[in-house]
FIFIZA-149038 format. One line per 3 residues: number of its first residue (from 1); their letters; for each residue z, x, y of C-alpha. Coordinates in nm, 3 decimals, padded with zeros to 5 digits. Layout:
NUM) a) Z,X,Y ~ ...
This chain:
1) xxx) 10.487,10.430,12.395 ~ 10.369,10.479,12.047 ~ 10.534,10.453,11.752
4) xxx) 10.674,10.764,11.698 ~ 10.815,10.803,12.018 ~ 11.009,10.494,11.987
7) xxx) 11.154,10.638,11.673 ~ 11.265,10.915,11.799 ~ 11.449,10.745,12.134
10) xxx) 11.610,10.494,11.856 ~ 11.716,10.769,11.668 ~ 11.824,10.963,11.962
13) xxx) 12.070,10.624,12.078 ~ 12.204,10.627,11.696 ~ 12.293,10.939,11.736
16) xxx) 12.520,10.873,12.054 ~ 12.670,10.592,11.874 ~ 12.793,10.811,11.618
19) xxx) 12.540,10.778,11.379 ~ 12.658,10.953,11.045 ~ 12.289,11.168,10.988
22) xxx) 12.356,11.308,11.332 ~ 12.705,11.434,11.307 ~ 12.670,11.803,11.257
25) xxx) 12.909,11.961,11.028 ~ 13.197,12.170,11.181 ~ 13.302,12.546,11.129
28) xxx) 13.499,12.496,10.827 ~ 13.172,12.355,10.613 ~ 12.995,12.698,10.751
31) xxx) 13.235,12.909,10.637 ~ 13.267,12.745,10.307 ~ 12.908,12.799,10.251
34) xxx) 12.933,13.158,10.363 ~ 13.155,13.174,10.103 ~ 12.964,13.014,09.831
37) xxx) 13.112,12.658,09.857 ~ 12.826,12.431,09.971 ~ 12.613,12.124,09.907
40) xxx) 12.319,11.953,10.043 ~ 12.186,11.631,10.033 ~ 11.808,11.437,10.062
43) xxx) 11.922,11.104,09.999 ~ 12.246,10.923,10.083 ~ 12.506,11.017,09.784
46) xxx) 12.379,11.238,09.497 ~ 12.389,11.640,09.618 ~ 12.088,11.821,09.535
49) xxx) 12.067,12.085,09.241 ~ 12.188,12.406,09.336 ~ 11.943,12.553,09.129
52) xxx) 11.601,12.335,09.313 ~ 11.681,12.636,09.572 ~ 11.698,12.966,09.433
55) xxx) 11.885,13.241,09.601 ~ 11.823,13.168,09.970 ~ 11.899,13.515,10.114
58) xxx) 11.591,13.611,10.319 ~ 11.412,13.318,10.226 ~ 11.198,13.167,10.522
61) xxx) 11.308,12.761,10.552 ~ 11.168,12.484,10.713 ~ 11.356,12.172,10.768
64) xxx) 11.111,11.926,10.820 ~ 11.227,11.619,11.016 ~ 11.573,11.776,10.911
67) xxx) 11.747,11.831,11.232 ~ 12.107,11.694,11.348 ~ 12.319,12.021,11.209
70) xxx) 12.404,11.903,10.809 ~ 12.144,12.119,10.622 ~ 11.974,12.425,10.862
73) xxx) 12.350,12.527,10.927 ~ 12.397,12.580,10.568 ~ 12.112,12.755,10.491
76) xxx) 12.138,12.984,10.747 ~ 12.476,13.047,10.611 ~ 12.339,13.149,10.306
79) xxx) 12.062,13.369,10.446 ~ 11.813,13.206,10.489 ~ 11.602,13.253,10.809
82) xxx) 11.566,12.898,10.900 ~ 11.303,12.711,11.120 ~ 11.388,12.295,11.197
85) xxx) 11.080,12.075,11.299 ~ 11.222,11.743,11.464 ~ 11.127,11.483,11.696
88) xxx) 11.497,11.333,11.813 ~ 11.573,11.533,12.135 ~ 11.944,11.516,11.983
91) xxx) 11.875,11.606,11.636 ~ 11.748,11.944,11.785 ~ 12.029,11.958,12.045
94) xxx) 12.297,11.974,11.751 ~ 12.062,12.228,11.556 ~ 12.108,12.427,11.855
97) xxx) 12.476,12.360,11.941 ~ 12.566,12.493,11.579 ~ 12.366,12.770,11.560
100) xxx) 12.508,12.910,11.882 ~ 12.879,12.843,11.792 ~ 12.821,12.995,11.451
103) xxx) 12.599,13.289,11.599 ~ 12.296,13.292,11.411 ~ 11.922,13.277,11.482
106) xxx) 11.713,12.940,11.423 ~ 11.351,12.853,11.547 ~ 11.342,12.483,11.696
109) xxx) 11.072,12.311,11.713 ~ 11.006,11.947,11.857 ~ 10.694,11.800,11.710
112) xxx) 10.556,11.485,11.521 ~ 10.580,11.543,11.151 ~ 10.276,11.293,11.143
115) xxx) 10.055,11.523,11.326 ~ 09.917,11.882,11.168 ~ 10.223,12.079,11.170
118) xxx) 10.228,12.380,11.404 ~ 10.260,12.674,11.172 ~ 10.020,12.933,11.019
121) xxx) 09.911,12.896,10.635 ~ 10.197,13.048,10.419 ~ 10.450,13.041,10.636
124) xxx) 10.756,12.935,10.416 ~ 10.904,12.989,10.095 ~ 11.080,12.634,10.123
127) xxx) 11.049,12.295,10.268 ~ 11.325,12.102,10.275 ~ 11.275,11.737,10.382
130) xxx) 11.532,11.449,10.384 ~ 11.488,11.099,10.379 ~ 11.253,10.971,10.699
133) xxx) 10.886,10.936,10.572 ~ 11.001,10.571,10.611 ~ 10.970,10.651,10.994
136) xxx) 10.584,10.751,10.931 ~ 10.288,10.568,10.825 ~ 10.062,10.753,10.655
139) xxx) 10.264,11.007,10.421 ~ 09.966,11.183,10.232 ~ 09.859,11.397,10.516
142) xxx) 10.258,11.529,10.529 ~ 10.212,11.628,10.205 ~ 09.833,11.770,10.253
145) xxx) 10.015,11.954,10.549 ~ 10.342,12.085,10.388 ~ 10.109,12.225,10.080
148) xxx) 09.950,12.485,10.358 ~ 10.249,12.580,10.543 ~ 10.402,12.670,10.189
151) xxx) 10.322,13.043,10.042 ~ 10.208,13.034,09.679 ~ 10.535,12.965,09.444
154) xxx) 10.696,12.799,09.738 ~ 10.871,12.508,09.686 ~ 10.863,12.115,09.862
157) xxx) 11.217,11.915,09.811 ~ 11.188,11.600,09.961 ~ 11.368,11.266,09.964
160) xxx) 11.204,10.897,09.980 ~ 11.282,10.517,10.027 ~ 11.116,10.353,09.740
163) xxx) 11.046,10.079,09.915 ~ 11.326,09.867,09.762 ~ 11.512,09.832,10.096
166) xxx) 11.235,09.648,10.263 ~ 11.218,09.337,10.048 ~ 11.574,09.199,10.110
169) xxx) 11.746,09.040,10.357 ~ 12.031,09.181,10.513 ~ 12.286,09.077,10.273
172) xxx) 12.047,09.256,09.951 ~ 12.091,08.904,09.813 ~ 11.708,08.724,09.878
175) xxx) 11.406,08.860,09.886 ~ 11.216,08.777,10.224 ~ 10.955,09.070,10.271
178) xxx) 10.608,09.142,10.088 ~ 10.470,09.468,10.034 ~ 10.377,09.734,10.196
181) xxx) 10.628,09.630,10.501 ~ 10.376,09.790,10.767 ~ 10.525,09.618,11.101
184) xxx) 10.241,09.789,11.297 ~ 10.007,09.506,11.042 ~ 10.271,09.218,11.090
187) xxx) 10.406,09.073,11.413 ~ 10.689,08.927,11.203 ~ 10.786,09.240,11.061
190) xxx) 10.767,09.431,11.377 ~ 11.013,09.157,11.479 ~ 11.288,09.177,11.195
193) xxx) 11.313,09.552,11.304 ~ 11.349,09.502,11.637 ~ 11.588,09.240,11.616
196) xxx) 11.798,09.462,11.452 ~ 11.763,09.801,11.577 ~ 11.561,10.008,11.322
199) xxx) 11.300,10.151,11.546 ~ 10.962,10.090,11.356 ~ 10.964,10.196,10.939
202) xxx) 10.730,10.197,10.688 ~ 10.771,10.072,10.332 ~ 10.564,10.341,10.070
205) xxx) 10.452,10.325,09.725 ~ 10.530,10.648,09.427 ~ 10.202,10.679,09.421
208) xxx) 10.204,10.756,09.798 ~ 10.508,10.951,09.773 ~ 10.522,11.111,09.440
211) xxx) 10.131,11.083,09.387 ~ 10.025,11.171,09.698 ~ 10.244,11.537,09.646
214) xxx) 10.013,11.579,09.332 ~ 09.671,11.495,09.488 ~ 09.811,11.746,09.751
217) xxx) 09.809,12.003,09.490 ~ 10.166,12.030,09.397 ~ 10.346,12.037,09.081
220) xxx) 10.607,11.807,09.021 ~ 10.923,12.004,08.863 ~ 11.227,11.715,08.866
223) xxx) 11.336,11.450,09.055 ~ 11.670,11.230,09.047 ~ 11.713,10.865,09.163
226) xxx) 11.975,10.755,09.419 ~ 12.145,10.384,09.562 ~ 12.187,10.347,09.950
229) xxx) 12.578,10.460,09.887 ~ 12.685,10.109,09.989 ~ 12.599,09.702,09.966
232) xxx) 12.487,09.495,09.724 ~ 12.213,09.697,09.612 ~ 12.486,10.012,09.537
235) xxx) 12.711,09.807,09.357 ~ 12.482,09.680,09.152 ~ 12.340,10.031,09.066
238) xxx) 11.996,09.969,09.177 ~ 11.845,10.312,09.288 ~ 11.671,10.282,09.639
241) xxx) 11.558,10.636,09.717 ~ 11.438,10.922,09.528 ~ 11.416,11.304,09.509
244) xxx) 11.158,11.529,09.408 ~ 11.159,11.926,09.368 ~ 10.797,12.025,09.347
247) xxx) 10.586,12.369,09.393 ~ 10.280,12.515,09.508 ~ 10.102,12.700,09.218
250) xx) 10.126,13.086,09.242 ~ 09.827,13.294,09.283
């Protein structure tokens, strides 16, 4: 078993434990959104920028490593014609339990997000990919990959670890880890994780994350900084994860 597929049967266990990114949302939140009452996030706490989207009616979506229910099920709602690309059996399973309560069309798709994606050039005006690059090591190629499925003007919004989260211990009081945490380079990495139950993640720099969208191609537009919404690290403000809005230049 690789890596990846051990993420994804970790992932797939959280989930049946009631894990809180693979609750999908309920009627009420649809119809809200239908209604113009909606909000999305990329990272844990701070609700992306209504305006990073642009009127979504139409649009062509991918959620990329965005399944569970939370964000496709809005978009759709605002309508958008909306494709998910996950590797958590589950996280598809709820994309697919929503959709068919709420009654609307959604492409599914199970694949590796650290492979070459499996769509033609151009295919989307928007990306939309929350926090799990930490799940992947090698992020540049994502980027390299999310650049050609994007039509010219479309747009990337993607959220990131910063890497801040690896070097404590569990309390966020010491630190105990070096840089890059790469558990597939260090037995005693691979160890902390599976001692306590995180499948296998990857620490990543800004210039992976952030520089590796612009040697991609992109243009960066905004970004935001969030905390992990709780511990020691959230009370004492520290941001752990960031956001990014960035496009593809237009022809």
């Amino acid at each position: 078993m690789d890596y990846q597929d051990i993420n994804a049967s970790t992932i797939d266990r959280w989930i049946a434990e009631g894990w809180e990114w693979g609750r999908p949302i309920g009627r009420e939140s649809f119809e809200r959104a239908r209604n113009g009452d909606w909000d999305v996030l990329l990272t844990p706490t701070k609700t992306v920028p209504h305006e990073w989207f642009g009127d979504l009616r139409g649009k062509r979506v991918l959620g990329l490593a965005s399944g569970g229910g939370q964000q496709m099920p809005i978009f759709a709602a605002l309508g958008a014609v909306c494709t998910v690309l996950d590797y958590s059996k589950r996280q598809l399973e709820s994309e697919r339990a929503v959709a068919a309560r709420e009654g609307y069309e959604i492409e599914i798709v199970r694949a590796d997000m650290s492979k070459p994606l499996p769509f033609a050039d151009g295919s989307f005006d928007l990306i939309f990919h929350p926090v799990s690059n930490c799940y992947v090591r090698e992020v540049r190629p994502i980027w390299r990959e999310c650049l050609r499925v994007l039509r010219p003007g479309g747009r990337l919004l993607a959220g990131m670890d910063n890497g801040v989260n690896f070097i404590t211990d569990d309390e966020e009081r010491e630190i105990v880890n070096r840089l890059p945490f790469d558990p597939l380079a260090d037995p005693d990495q691979m160890e902390q994780l599976r001692r306590s139950d995180c499948g296998v993640q990857f620490s990543h720099t800004l210039a992976e994350q952030i520089g590796g969208q612009l040697e991609a191609g992109f243009t960066l537009l905004a970004l935001y900084e969030d905390t992990n919404g709780s511990g020691r690290l959230h009370e004492l403000g520290i941001p752990s994860f960031i956001a990014t809005l960035s496009e593809k230049k237009k022809d």
